[in-house]
C-alpha positions as CSV (number, residue, x, y, z in Angstrom):
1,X,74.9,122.4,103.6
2,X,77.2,122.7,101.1
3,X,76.9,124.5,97.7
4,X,79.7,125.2,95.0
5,X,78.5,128.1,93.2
6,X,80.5,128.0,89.9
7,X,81.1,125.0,87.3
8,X,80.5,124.2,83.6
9,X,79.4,121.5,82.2
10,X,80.3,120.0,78.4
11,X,78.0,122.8,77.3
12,X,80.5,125.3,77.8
13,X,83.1,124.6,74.8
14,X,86.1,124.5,77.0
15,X,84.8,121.6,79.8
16,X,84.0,118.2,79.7
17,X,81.9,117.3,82.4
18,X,78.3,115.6,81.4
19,X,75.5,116.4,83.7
20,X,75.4,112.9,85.1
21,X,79.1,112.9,86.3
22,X,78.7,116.5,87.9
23,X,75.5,115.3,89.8
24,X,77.4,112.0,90.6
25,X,80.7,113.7,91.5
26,X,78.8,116.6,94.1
27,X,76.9,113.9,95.7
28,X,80.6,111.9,96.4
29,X,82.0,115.3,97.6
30,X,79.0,115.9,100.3
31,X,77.7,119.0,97.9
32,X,74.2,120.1,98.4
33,X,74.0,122.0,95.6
34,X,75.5,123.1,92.0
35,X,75.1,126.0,90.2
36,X,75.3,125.3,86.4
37,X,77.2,128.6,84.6
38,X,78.3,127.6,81.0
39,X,79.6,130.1,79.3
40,X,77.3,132.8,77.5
41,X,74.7,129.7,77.4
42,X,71.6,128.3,79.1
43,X,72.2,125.0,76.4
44,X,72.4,122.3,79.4
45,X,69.6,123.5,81.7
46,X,66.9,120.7,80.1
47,X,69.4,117.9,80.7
48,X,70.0,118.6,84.2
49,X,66.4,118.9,84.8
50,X,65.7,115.8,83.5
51,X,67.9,113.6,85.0
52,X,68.4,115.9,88.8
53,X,65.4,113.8,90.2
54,X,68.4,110.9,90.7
55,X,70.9,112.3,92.3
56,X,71.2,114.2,96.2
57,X,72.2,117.2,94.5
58,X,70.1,120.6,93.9
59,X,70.2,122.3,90.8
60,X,70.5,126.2,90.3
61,X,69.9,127.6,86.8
62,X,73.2,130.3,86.0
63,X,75.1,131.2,82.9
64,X,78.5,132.9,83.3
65,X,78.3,135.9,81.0
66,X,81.2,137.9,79.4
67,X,80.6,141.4,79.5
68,X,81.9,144.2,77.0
69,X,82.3,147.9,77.7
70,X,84.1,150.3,74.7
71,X,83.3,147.0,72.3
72,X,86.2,145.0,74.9
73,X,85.9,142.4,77.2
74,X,85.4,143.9,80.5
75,X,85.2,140.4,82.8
76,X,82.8,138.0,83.5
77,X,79.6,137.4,85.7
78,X,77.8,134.9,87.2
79,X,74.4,134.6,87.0
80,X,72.7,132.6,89.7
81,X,69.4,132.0,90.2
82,X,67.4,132.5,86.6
83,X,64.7,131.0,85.4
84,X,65.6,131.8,82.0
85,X,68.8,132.6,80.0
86,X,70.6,136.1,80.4
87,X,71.1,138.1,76.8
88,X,72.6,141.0,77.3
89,X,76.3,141.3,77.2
90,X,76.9,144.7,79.2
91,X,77.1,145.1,82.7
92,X,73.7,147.4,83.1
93,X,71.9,144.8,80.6
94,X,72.9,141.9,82.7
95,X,72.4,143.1,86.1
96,X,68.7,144.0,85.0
97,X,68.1,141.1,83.6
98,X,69.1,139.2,86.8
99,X,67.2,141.8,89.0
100,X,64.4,141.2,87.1
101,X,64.0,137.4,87.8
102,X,65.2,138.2,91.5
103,X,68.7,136.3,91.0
104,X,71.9,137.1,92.3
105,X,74.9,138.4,89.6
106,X,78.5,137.5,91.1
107,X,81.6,139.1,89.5
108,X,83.3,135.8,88.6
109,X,87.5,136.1,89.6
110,X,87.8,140.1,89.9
111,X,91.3,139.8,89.6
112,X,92.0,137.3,87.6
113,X,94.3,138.9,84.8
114,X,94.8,135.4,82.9
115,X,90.7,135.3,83.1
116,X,90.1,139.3,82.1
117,X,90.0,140.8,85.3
118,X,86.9,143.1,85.9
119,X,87.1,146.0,84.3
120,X,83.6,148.2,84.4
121,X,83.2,149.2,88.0
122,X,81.9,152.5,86.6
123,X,78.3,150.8,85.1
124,X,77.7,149.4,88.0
125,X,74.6,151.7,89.2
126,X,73.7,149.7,93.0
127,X,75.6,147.0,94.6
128,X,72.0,145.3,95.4
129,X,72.2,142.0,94.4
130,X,75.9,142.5,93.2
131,X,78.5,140.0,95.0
132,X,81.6,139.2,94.9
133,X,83.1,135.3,94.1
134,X,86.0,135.5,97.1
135,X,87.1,131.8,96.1
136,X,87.8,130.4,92.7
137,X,89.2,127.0,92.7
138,X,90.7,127.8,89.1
139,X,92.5,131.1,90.6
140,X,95.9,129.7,91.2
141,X,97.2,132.7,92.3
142,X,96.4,132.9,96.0
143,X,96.7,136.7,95.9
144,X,94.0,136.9,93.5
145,X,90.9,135.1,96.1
146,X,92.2,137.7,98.7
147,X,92.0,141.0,96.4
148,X,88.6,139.8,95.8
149,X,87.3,138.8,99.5
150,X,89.2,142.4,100.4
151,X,87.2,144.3,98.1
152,X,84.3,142.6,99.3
153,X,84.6,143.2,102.7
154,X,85.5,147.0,102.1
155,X,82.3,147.4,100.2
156,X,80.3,145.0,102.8
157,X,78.8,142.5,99.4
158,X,77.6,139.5,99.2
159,X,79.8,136.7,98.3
160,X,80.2,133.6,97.0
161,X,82.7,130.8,96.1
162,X,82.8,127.9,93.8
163,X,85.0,125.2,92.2
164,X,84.8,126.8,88.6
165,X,85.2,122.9,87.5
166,X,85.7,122.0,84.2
167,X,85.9,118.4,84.3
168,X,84.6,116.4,87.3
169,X,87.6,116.2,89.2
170,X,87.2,119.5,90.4
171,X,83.7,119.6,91.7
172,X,83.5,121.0,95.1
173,X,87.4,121.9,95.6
174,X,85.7,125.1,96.7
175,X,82.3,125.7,97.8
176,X,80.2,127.9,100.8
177,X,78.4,126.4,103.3
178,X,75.3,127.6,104.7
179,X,72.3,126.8,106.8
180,X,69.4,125.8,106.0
181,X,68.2,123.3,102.8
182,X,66.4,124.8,99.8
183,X,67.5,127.2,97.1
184,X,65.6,130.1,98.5
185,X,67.8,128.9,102.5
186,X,70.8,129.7,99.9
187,X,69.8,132.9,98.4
188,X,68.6,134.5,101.8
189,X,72.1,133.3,103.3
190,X,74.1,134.9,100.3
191,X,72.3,138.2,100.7
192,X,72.7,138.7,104.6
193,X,76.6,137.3,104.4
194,X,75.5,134.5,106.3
195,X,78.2,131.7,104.6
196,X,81.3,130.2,105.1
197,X,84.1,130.0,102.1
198,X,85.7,126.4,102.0
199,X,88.0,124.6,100.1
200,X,90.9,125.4,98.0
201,X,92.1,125.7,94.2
202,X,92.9,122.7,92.0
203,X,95.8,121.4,90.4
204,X,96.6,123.7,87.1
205,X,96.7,120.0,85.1
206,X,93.1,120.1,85.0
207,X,92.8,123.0,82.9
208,X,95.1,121.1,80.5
209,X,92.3,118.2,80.5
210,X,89.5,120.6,80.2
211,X,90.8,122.0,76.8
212,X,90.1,118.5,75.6
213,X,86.7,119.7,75.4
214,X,87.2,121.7,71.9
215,X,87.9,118.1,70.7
216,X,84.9,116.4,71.8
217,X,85.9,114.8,74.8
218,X,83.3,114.3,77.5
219,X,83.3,112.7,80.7
């Protein structure tokens, strides 16, 4: 089964994608399962849970969190797997949190310098739990997805992958695949490195459409 890991919905300021058309779009692609990370926000969670029942399509709970060290941005994280929405905005706070629900934190596009690259490798205190995202569908830079499954590999992580759609087109351009059926099938396999990376990133002209999102726009 199929699972794309990372996308926003018109919660996150910068997407448009409405709940329906991102359960509507995975189940055209053959995806099993979404993961919902807005940005700093658990907003559309109550949506998705009331209109998943329709669709194919399993729903996982995540935020993608920006995380500060020294009072700067020090990258992003995605926060699979809650069952309620993460607060803290610094790396030790986050990965707590997480732990503390028994989800999964993935650093979203290490090396991403247009999307602030990860910078606060020194408060991380266990790699348990930690992964990294090897694939980024919005990572144009084919340089960048290899850094990142590199640096996983050298450190022997977890790892995951995911579309990072902002509109609907994008959904499951980049996904894992994995055996097995139900959220907890996914977890297990993400833990014991037991996927397979798929897919590859979208056009740049979608980012251009997503910005439509400060205006309003939802599709």
């Amino acid at each position: 089964m199929k699972a794309d890991l990372h996308l926003h919905s018109c919660f996150s300021p910068d997407a448009i994608s409405r709940p329906d058309s991102i359960l509507s779009a995975a189940a055209d692609h053959g995806i099993g399962w979404v993961a919902i990370t807005d940005h700093n926000t658990a907003a559309g969670w109550r949506a998705f849970t009331g209109i998943a029942h329709r669709y194919p399509v399993g729903v996982i709970f995540g935020q993608e969190v920006q995380v500060y060290k020294d009072g700067r941005i020090a990258g992003e994280l995605l926060c699979l797997f809650l069952s309620r929405p993460v607060k803290g905005r610094s790396v030790s706070k986050v990965l707590a949190e997480v732990r503390a629900q028994k989800g999964l934190v993935s650093i979203a596009h290490p090396f991403s310098e247009r999307r602030h690259e990860f910078r606060a490798y020194d408060q991380i205190d266990s790699w348990q739990d930690l992964a990294f995202e090897v694939r980024n569908g919005r990572s144009y830079n084919n340089q960048e997805n290899r850094m990142a499954e590199e640096m996983a590999n050298r450190l022997d992580t977890p790892i995951t992958a995911g579309s990072d759609a902002h509109t609907p087109f994008e959904i499951g351009t980049v996904y894992v695949e994995f055996s097995g059926k139900s959220a907890g099938d996914l977890l297990q396999a993400i833990r014991s490195r037991d996927v397979q990376v798929g897919g590859k990133p979208s056009s740049m002209f979608f980012t251009v459409i997503s910005g439509l999102g400060r205006l309003g726009l939802s599709l």
